[in-house]
C-alpha positions in Angstrom: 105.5 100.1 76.0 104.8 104.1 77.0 101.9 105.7 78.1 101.0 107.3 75.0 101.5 103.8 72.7 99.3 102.1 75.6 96.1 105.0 75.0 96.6 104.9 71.0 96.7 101.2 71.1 93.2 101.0 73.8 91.9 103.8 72.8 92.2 105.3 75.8 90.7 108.5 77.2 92.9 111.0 79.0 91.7 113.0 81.3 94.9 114.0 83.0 98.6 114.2 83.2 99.5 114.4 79.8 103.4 115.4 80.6 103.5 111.9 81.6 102.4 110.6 78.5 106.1 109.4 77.6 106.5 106.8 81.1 107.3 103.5 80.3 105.1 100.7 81.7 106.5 97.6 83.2 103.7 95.5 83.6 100.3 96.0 85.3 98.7 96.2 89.0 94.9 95.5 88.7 92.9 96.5 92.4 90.4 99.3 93.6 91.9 98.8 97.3 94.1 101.8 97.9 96.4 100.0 101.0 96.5 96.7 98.8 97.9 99.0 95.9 100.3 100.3 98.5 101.7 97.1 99.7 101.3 95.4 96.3 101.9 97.3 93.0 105.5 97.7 91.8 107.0 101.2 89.9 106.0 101.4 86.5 103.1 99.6 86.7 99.7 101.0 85.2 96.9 100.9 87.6 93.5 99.7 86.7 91.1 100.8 88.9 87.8 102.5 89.7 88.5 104.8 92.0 88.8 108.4 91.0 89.3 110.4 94.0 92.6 112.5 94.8 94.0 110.0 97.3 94.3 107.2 94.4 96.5 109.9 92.8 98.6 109.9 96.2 99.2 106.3 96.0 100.3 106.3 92.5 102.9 108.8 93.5 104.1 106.8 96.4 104.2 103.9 94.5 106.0 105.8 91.4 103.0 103.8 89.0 103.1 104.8 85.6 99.4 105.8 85.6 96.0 104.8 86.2 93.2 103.2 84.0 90.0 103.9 85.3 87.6 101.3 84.0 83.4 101.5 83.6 83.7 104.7 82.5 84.0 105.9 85.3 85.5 109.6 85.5 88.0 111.3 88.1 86.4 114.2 90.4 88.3 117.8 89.9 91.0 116.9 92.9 92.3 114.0 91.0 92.4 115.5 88.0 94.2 118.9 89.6 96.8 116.1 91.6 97.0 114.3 88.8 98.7 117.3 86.4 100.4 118.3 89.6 102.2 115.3 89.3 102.3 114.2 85.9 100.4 110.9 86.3 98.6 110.0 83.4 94.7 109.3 84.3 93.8 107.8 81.8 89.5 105.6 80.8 87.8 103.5 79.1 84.4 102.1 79.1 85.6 98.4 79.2 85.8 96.6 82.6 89.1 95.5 84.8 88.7 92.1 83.4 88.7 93.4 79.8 91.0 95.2 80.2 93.3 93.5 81.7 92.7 90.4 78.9 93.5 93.4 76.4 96.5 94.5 78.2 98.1 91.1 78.8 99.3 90.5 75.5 100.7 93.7 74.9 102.9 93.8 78.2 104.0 90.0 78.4 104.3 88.8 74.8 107.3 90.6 73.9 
């Protein structure tokens, strides 16, 4: 599943990084602890996460993640968003919680 399937399917806001609207996600990495996304979350994996701050961006760079979800509609500050189209990852919300959707996103990345 891409990016761009993934918002059209959720109904996903997105706020940034729209040149990386084409990745291709792998499966799905759900924590708001930056150093536990570090050691944890696996490339091409989308993110779900609260936190909306440029160093989140950082970590999905490292970690080569397809993009973020930020959940409670919460919104990413002006740092993120300018990282965020620096590097072409897709930020990307929704009003729902991590546990929604997560529930939502499960089917749609295992059930192949």
């Amino acid at each position: 599943m891409t990016i761009n399937e993934l918002v059209n399917e959720l109904k996903l806001t997105v706020f940034a990084g729209q040149q990386g609207l084409n990745k291709t996600i792998s499966s799905a990495y759900c924590s708001d602890l930056l150093s536990d996304v570090m050691g944890n979350a696996q490339e091409n994996n989308i993110w779900i996460t609260l936190q909306t701050h440029k160093n989140a961006v950082a970590v999905a760079v490292l970690k080569d993640l397809s993009g973020q979800i930020l959940v409670n509609n919460h919104q990413p500050n002006a740092d993120a968003i300018e990282a965020a189209n620096e590097e072409g990852i897709p930020l990307l919300g929704t009003e729902k919680s991590a546990f929604e959707i997560c529930g939502l996103l499960y089917p749609l990345l295992w059930n192949k």
